[in-house]
C-alpha positions in Angstrom: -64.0 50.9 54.8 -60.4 52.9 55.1 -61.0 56.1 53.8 -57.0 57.2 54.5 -55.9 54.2 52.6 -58.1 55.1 49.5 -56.9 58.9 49.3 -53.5 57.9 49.1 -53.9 55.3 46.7 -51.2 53.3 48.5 -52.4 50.2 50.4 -49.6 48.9 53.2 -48.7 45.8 51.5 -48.4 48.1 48.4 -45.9 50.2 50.7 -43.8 47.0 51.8 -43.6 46.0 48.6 -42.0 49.5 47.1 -39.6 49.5 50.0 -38.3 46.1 48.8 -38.0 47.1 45.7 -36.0 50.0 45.9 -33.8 48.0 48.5 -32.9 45.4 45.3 -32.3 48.4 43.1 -30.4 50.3 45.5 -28.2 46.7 45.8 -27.8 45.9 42.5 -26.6 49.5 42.0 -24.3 49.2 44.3 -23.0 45.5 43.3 -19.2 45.6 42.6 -18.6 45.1 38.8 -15.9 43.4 37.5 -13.1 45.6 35.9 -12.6 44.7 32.3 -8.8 43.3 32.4 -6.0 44.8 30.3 -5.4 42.0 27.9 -1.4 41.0 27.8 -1.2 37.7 26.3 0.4 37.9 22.3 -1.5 34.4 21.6 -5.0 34.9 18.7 -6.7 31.8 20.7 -6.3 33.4 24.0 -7.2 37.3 22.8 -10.3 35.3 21.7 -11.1 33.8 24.7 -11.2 36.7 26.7 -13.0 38.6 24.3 -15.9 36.3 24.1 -15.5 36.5 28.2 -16.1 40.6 28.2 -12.3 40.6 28.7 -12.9 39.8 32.7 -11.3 37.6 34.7 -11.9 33.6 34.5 -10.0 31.6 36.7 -9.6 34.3 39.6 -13.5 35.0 39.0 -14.7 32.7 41.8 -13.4 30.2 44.3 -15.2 27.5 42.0 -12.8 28.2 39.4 -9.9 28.4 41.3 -10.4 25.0 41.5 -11.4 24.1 38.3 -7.6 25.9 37.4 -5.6 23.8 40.0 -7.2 20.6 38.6 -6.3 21.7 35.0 -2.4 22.5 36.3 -2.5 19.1 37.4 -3.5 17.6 34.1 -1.4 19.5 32.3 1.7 18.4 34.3 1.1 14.9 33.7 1.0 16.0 29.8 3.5 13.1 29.1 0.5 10.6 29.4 -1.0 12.2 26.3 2.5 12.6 24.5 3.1 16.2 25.4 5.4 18.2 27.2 4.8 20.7 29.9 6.2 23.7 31.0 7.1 22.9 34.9 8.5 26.6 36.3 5.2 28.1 34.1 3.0 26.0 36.2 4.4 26.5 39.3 4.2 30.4 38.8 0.6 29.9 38.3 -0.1 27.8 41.2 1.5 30.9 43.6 -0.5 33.1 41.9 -3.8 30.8 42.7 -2.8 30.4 46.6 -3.5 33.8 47.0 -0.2 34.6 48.2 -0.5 38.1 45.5 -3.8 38.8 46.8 -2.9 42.8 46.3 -1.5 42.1 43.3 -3.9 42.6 40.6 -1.9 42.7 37.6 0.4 39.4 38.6 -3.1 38.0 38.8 -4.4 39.0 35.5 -1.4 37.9 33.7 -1.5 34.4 35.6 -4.7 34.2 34.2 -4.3 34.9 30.9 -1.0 32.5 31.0 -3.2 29.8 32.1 -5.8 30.3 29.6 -3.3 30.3 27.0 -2.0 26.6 28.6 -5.1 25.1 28.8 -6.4 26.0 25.4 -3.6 24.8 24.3 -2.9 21.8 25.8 -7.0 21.4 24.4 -5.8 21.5 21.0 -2.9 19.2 21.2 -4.7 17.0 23.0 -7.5 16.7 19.7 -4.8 17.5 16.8 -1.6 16.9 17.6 1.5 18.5 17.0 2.9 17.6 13.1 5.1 19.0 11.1 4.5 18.3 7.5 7.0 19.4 4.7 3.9 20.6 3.3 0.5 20.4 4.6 -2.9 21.3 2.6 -5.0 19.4 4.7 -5.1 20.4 8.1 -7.5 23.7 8.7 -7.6 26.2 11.8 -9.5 25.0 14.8 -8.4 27.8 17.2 -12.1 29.1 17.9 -13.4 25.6 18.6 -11.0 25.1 21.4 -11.8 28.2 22.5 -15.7 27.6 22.7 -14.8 24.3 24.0 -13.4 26.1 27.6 -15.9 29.0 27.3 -18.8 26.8 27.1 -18.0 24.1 29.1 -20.0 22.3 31.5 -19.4 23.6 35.1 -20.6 20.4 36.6 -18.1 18.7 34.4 -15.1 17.4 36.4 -11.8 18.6 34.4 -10.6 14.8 33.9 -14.1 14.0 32.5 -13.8 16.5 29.9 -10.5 15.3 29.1 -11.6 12.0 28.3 -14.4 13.3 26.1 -12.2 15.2 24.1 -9.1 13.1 23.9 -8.4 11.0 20.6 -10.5 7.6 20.3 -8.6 6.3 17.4 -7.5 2.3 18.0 -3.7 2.8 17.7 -3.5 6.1 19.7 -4.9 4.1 22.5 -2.3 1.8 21.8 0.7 3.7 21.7 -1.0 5.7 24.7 -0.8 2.7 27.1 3.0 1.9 26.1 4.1 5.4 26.6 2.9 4.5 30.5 3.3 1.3 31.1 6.6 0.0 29.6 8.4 3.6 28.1 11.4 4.0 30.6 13.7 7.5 31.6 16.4 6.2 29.6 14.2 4.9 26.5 14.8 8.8 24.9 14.5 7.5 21.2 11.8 5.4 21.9 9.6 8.4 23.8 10.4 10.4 21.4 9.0 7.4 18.9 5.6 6.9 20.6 4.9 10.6 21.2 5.2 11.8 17.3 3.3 8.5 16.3 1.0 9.5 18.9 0.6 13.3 17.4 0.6 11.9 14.1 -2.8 9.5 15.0 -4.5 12.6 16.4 -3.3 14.7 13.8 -5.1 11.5 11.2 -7.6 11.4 13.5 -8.8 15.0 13.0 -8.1 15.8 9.6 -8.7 12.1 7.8 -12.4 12.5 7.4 -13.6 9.3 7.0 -11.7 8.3 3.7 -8.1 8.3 3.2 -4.3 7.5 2.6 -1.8 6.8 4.9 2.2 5.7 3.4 4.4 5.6 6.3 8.1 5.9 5.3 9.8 3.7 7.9 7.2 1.0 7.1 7.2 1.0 3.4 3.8 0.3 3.5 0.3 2.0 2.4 -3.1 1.8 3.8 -5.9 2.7 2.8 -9.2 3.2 5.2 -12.6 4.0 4.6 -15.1 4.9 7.7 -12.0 5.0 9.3 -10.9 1.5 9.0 -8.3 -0.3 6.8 -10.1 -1.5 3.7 -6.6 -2.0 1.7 -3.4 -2.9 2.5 0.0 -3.0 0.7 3.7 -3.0 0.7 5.6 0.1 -1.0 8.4 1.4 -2.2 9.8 4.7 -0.6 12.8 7.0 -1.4 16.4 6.1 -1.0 18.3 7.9 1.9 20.2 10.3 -0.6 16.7 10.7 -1.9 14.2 10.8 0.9 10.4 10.6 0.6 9.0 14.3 2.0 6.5 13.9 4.3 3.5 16.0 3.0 -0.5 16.0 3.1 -2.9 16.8 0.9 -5.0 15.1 -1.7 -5.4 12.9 -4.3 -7.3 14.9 -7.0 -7.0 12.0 -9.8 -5.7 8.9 -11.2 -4.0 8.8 -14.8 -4.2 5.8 -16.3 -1.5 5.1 -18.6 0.7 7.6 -17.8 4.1 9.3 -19.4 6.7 9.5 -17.2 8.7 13.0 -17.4 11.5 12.6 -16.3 12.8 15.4 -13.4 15.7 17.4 -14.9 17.9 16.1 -12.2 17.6 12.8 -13.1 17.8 13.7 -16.9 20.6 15.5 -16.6 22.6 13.4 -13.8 21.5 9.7 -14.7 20.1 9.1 -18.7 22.2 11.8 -20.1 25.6 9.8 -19.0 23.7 6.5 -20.1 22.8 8.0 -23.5 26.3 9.7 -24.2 27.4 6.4 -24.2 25.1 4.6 -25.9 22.9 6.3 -28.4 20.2 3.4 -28.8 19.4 3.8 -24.8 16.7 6.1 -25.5 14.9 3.8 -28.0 15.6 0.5 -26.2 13.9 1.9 -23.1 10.8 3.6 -24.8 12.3 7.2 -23.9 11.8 10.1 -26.4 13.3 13.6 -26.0 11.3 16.9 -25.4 11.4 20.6 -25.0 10.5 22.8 -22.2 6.7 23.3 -23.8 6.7 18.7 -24.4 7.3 19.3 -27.7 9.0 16.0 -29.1 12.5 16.9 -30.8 14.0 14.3 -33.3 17.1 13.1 -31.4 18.6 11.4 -34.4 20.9 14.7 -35.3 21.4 15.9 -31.6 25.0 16.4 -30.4 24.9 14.6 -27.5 28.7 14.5 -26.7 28.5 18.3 -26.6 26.0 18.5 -23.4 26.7 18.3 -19.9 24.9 18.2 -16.9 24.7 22.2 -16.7 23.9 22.7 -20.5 21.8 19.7 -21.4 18.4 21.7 -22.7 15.9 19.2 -23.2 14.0 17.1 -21.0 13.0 13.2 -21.2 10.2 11.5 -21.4 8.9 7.5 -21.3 6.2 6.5 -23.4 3.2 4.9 -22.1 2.3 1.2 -21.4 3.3 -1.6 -18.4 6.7 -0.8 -19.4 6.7 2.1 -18.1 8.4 3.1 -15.0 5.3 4.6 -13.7 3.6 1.3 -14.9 -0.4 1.5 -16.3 -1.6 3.9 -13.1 0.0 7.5 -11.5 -1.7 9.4 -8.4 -1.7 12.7 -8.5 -1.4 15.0 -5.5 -0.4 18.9 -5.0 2.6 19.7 -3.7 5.5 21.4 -4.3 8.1 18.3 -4.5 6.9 16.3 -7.7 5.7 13.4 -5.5 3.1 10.9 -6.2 2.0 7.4 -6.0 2.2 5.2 -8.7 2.4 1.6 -10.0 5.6 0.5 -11.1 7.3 -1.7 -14.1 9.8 -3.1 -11.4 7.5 -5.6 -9.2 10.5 -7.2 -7.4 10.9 -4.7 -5.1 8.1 -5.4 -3.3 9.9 -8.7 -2.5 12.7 -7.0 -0.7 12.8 -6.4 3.1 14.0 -2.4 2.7 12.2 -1.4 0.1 14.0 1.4 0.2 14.6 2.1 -3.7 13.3 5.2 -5.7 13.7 8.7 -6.1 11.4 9.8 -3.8 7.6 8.7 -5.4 5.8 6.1 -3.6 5.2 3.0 -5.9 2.5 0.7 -4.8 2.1 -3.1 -4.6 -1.8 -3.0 -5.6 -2.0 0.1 -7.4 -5.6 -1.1 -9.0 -7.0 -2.4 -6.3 -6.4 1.3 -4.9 -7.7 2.8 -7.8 -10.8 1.0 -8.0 -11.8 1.9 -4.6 -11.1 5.8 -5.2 -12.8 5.9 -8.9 -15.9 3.6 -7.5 -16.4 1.9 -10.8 -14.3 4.5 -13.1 -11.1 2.3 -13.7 -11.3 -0.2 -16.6 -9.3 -3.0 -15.3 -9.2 -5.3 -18.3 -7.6 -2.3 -20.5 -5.1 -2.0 -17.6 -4.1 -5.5 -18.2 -4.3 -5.8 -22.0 -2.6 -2.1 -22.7 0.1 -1.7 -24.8 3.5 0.4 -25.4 1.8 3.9 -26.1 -1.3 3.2 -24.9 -3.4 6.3 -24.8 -3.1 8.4 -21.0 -6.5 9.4 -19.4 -7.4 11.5 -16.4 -10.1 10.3 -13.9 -11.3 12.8 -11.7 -12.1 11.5 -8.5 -15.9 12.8 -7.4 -14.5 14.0 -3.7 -10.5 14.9 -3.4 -9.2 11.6 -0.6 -6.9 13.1 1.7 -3.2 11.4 1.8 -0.6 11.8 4.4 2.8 10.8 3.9 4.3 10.3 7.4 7.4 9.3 8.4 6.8 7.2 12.1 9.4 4.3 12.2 6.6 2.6 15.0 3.4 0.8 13.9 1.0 -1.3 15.4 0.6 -4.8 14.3 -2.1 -6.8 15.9 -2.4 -4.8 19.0 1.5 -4.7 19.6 3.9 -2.0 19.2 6.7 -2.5 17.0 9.6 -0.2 16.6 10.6 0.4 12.9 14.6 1.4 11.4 14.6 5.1 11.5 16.3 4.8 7.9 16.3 8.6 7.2 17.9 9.2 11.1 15.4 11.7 12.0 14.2 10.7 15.1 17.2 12.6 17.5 
């Protein structure tokens, strides 16, 4: 037996052990750490990046990702394919930055990285959403911190063209307009690019925001579809506002259906349109089922009212069309929020439907096959027969739809019909 080894307690592998040890301490303790960075960037999405990333370094962090960054710079510069636009000199700043040609330059890197953070998380949430401009939008909710996880937490053994694909929109006509943007979109075709990119931004946006249930009325096309597990179940022609009168483009939601509904008149038409009509003929009101009201829709007796004495500036009352298939609403209204007095409705006036340009109303969208719609959104609510058999005033209900359907009035003068691309009059002139 070794009598030295047990009076110091310490056997020799025990000592070779201990000397290891202490050697991995002493290295870790003297592994360089990376200095937090000083965050520049003014962009939310980026700040957030970096601050789920300890505020380090990402793309300068390792010669791995140095690659990973020049094969995003190269995506991002061939942005057109997806029907965006890149920023060349940006890119090319970065890429100098990358070669290492700064290499003592620590805060030229650190802003290069944070600019290319901010380009690729946001060429990430283009590439899913889009980029629409609504005149007003209720529908479409902040995403920033999904993109964001998206690039923190993405696979390193994911090639940046794979991930790409995974994320980039699957709906049927963005992969439609997609492949004509590249294959048959020339230089000189400005109004057409310009055409396929917002219909392409506007399918994303759909794509994204449509759930699996909604409304789509695209302006240029007069024409409203509606889609459930996001396919068309309905289809119809429509009739959209006159070019003095254009049709806002908006999203939101239809909340209910009224069925027999009054028609108030909007003061401008009041005041501008029946008012005239009436001055000259009193019996106009009665002969077209109108009755005048107050500001609160209190009905005043217009038998003693002096209409010579009003003009369009003074006129203080407000008109309003009884109910029934006279109406100019006709037997069914969709209501929506927004701010413009918009909706869907059916219509008294079928034989616009006929017409090529269907261009014809004040703004609201009047439908073809308003019940058909209806009875797919109220799922058994809607009493057809008493939509057929109603009468002048004919009482008005309210259905409350279960589950608000989102509705997005678009204006894209494209669409695709049977796998084709066909270009659409841009009737208001907004495409420039």
């Amino acid at each position: 037996m070794n009598h030295h080894s047990t009076k110091t307690g310490i056997s020799a592998t025990n000592k070779v052990l201990l000397i290891i040890l202490s050697a991995c301490f002493f290295a870790i303790g003297c592994e360089k750490k990376q200095t937090p960075m000083k965050i520049v960037t003014e962009d939310p999405m980026v700040q957030n990046f970096y601050a789920g990333n300890d505020d380090n370094q990402f793309w300068f962090s390792s010669n791995k990702n140095i690659k990973t960054a020049n094969e995003w710079l190269d995506a991002i510069e061939s942005q057109n394919n997806f029907g965006l636009v890149s920023d060349k000199n940006q890119i090319e700043q970065i890429r100098v930055a990358l070669s290492g040609k700064n290499k003592t330059d620590i805060v030229i890197k650190e802003a290069a990285d944070q600019q290319l953070t901010g380009l690729v998380l946001n060429f990430i949430k283009a590439l899913q959403e889009g980029i629409v401009e609504f005149d007003y939008d209720e529908v479409s909710a902040p995403r920033d911190s999904v993109y964001v996880a998206q690039l923190l937490n993405s696979d390193p053994g994911e090639s940046v063209s794979a991930m790409i694909a995974r994320l980039e929109c699957k709906d049927p006509d963005y992969i439609v307009y997609k492949q004509f943007l590249n294959d048959s979109i020339t230089p000189n075709d400005t109004l057409k690019y310009k055409t396929i990119l917002l219909a392409m931004n506007y399918r994303k946006y759909i794509s994204i925001n449509g759930q699996s249930e909604y409304v789509i009325a695209n302006i240029p096309a007069t024409e409203v579809e509606y889609y459930r597990n996001d396919k068309p179940a309905l289809k119809m022609r429509s009739v959209a506002g006159k070019k003095k009168n254009p049709t806002p483009t908006i999203a939101s939601y239809i909340t209910d259906i009224v069925t027999f509904p009054f028609w108030n008149v909007p003061f401008s038409i009041a005041s501008k349109e029946l008012l005239p009509k009436v001055q000259n003929d009193e019996t106009y009101l009665e002969r077209n089922n109108f009755e005048v009201v107050d500001a609160k829709g209190n009905v005043v007796d217009d038998y003693n009212l002096n209409w010579a004495g009003y003009t369009e500036k003074t006129f203080p009352y407000f008109f309003r069309e009884s109910t029934g298939p006279n109406n100019s609403l006709g037997v069914l209204k969709f209501n929506l929020k927004n701010p413009f007095s918009i909706f869907l409705h059916d219509t008294n006036s079928k034989g616009g439907f006929a017409k090529d340009s269907r261009f014809l109303s004040h703004g609201c969208i009047r439908l073809e096959k308003p019940v058909e719609l209806a009875e797919l959104l109220a799922e058994g609510k809607i009493d057809v027969d008493a939509l057929k058999t109603g009468k002048k005033d004919t009482e008005s209900k309210i259905i409350v739809l279960e589950k608000s359907v989102p509705v997005f009035i678009i204006y894209m003068p494209v669409k695709v019909d049977e796998g084709k691309v066909v270009f659409l009059n841009d009737v208001y002139g907004l495409i420039k």
